[in-house]
N, C-alpha and C positions, 0 to 999 in steps of 0.2 A: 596461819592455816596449815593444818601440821596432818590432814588426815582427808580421805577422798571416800564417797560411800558407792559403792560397788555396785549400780543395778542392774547390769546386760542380765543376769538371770533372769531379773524379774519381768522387765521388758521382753523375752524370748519366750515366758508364759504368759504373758499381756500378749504375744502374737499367737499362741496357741489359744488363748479365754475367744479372742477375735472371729478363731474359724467358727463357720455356720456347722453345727451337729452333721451328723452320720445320716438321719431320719431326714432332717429339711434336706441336707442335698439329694438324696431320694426323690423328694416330693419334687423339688424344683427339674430334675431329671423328665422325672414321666412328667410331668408337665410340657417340657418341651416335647417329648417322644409322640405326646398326642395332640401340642400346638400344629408341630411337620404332618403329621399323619391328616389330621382334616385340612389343611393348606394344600397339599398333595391330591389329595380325593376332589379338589374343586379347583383346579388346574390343567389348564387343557395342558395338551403335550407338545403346542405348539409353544403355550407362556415356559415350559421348561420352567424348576424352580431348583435353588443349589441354598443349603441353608448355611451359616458361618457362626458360631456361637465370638462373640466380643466382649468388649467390657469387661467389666472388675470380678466376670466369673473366667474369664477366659485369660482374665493378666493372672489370675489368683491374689487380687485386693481384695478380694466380697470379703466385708464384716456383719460382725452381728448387729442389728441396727440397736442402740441407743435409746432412743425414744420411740413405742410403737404405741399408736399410728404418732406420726405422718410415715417414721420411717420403716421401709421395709428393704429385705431382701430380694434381690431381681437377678436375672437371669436375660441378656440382652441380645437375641438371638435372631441375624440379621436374614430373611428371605431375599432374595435373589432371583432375577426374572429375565428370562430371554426377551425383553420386550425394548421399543427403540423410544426416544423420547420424544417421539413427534406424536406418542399418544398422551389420553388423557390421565395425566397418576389418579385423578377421582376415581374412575374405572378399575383402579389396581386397588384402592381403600375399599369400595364397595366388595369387591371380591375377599378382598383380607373378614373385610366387618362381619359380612354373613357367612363365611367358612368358621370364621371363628365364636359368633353369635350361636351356631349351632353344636356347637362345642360347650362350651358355657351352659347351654341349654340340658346336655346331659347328667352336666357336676352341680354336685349340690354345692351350694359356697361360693362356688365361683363365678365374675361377673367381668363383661367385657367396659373396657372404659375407650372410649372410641373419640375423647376430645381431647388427646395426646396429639398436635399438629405432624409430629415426626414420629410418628408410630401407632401400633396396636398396641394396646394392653390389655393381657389379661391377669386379671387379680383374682389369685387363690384362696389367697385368705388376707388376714389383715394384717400381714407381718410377711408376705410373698407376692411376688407379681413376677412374669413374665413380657416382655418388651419386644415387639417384632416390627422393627425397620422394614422396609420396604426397600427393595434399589430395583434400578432397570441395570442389566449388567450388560455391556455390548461383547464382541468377541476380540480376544488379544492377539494380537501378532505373533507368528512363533518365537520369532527373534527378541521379543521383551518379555513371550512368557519365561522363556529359557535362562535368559541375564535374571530376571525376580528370582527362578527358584533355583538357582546356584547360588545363589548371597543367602535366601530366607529360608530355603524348606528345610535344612538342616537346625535352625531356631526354631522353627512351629513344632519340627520332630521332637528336640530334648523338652520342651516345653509341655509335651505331649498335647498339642495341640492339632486340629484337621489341618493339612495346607491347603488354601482353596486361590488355586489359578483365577484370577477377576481381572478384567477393565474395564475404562471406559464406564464406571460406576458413578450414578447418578438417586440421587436420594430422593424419595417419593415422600410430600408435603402437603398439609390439607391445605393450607395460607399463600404457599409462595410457588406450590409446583413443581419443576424440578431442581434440585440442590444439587452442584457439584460433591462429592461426599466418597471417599475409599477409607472405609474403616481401616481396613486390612493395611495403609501406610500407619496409622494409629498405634496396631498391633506389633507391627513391624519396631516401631520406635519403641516401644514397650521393649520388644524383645530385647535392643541392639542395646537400651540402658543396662538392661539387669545383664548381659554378654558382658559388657564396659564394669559394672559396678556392683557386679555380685547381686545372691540373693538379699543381701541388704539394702538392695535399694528397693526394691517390693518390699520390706518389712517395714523402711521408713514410713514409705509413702500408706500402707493401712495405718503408724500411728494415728500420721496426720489427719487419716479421716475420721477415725476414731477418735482423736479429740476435737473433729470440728464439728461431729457428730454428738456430743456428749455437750460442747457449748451451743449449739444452734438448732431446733427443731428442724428450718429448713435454711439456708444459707445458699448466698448466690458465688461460696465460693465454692466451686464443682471439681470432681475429683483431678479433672482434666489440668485444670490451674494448679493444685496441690501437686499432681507427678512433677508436672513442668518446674514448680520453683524447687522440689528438691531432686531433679536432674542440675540445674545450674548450681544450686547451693553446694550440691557435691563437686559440680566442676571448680567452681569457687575454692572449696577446701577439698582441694584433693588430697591433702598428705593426712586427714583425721579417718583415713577409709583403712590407713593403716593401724590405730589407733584399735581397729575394732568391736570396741564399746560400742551396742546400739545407744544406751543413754547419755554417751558423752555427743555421738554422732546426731542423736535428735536435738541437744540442745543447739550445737551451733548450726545446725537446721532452721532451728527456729529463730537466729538471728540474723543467718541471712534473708530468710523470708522477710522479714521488716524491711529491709535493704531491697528489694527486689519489691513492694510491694508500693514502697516510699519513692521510686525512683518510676515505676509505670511501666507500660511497655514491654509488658512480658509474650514473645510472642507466641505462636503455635505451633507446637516440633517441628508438623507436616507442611506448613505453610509460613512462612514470614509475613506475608501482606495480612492476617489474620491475626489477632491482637487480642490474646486471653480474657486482658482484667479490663477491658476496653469497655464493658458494658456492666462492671463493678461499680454500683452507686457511691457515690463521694462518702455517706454515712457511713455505708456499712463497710465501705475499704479502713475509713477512721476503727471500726469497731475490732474488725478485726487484727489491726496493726498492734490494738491496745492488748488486745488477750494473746498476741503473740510476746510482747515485752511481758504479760503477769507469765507464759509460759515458759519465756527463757529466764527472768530473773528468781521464778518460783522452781527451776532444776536448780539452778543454780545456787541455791537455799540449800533445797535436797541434797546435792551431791557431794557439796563442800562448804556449806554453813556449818558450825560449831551446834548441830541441834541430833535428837535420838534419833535412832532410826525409824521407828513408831511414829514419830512430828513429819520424818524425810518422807514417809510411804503417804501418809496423809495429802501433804502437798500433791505427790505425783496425781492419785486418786482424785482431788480436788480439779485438773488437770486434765485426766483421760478417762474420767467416768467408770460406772459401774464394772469394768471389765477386767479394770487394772486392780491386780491381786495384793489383798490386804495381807498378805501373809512375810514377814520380816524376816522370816527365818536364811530365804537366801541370800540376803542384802550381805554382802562382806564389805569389811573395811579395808582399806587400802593408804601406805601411805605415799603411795609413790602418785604424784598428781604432774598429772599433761601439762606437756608445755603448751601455753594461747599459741595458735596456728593463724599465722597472717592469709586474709585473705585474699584469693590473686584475680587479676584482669579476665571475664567472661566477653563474650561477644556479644552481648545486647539484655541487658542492657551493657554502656560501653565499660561500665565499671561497678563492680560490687563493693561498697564499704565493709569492712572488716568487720563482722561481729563485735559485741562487746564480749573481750576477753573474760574467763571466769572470775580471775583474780583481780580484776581492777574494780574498784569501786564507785 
């Protein structure tokens, strides 16, 4: 093995193919602008409402979806409410349904879907939707608002993100009622990864959705599980961050994920007693295990198999779907090839198995 094929360029326009256009962020924008605006208009001034934008537009994961329909692009944008939780949340759905029913009612196209247990949705169109949580927010102490936004509001700021002071947050359920639920610890962890592991740890974690996205219509592996195993697979191999390569750093990405996947137990930044892949059906943890070995030993082809670059780009494509650019031209060859990086002791699970090395057979 006398030669290494070069693809961080390609993979850094496989992150750029990912973003959602100039126009959809637009559209997903005034969407929101006029989701808050009729929420506001049908809110008395006692319910008080504080909006929080989340999720994969607010970490900046949102890709382009893959396959449309089922999948689309969303916008997770959590409403917030002076209200105590000795009320009814139906009460708080009914308000959300018909403020937003009347909404819906204006735009041509768009249509409210109201049998989302943990949310409102409104759907734009058929490749957009907008996602509005519901929480009762209680009032914070000065002494724990003060300690959060010394640690965080200077993360939300570089982030350019709202900081928004919350506690005491409680998530509003058509099924179960009220949900213990602080996005904003979510966000937080989000942040304090990409602080710890650079913006390459967000660019990871879009490959992965993008290739889970491009093998699965809809999948029970959620984006949430995907950050979590490649925040440990990083802590796992911390010395390949030096490395730099996104395509060398996805591949052994992708073999501790086996190892994390194989072993269970992956649990939830925010929460320990809460258990990611805990409600991962036996089948499709099998399924998935399997397309993560065709994905690490199919880089592994790519990147220092004895095969053209043209055969190398294909594999990758076969891999991460329509997004990942068929174009050879920046692939350089290299022959200077990585030393296999042993992998070290994480905290739960108690032990991560060592990826399979590139060069071993």
């Amino acid at each position: 093995m006398s030669k290494q094929l070069d693809f961080d360029a390609v993979f850094k326009q496989f992150g750029k193919n990912l973003r959602i256009a100039k126009e959809q962020d637009t559209v997903l924008i005034n969407a929101r602008r006029s989701v808050r605006g009729h929420l506001r208009q049908h809110c008395s001034k006692e319910l008080g409402i504080k909006f929080l934008t989340q999720g994969s537009y607010a970490y900046g994961t949102l890709n382009r979806p893959s396959r449309v329909p089922p999948q689309r692009m969303d916008l997770d944008d959590g409403a917030y409410f002076a209200t105590s939780t000795d009320n009814d949340p139906e009460a708080l759905f009914n308000l959300a349904d018909n403020a937003l029913q009347s909404l819906v009612g204006e735009r041509r196209g768009w249509r409210l879907d109201a049998s989302k247990p943990s949310c409102c949705r409104v759907i734009i169109s058929g490749d957009m939707h907008v996602d509005v949580p519901l929480y009762a927010s209680m009032n914070e102490t000065p002494d724990n608002l003060r300690a959060h936004q010394e640690r965080y509001a200077s993360l939300y700021q570089e982030a350019g993100m709202f900081y928004a002071p919350l506690s005491g947050v409680w998530l509003a359920h058509r099924n179960e009622g009220w949900v213990k639920s602080d996005p904003r610890a979510l966000i937080d962890w989000v942040l304090e990864c990409k602080q710890k592991y650079g913006k390459q740890y967000l660019s990871v974690c879009r490959y992965f959705k993008a290739w889970r996205d491009h093998q699965w219509e809809e999948s029970h592996l959620k984006s949430i599980l995907i950050m979590r195993m490649v925040e440990l697979a990083l802590q796992a191999e911390a010395e390949i961050l030096g490395n730099g390569n996104d395509d060398f750093v996805v591949m052994r990405v992708a073999g501790q994920m086996i190892d994390l996947l194989n072993s269970g137990n992956i649990t939830d930044p925010t929460d320990d007693l809460q258990v990611l892949d805990k409600g991962l059906p036996a089948d499709e943890r099998a399924s998935i295990i399997e397309k993560l070995k065709t994905l690490h030993t199919g880089m592994e082809s790519a990147l220092y198999g004895d095969i053209s670059e043209g055969s190398a780009c294909e594999l990758m494509c076969l891999q991460f779907g329509k997004w990942f650019p068929k174009d050879t031209t920046p692939i350089s060859v290299s022959s200077k090839i990585p030393t296999a990086v042993a992998a070290v002791a994480i905290s739960k699970p108690d032990r991560v198995a060592a990826a399979r090395p590139w060069a071993r057979k």
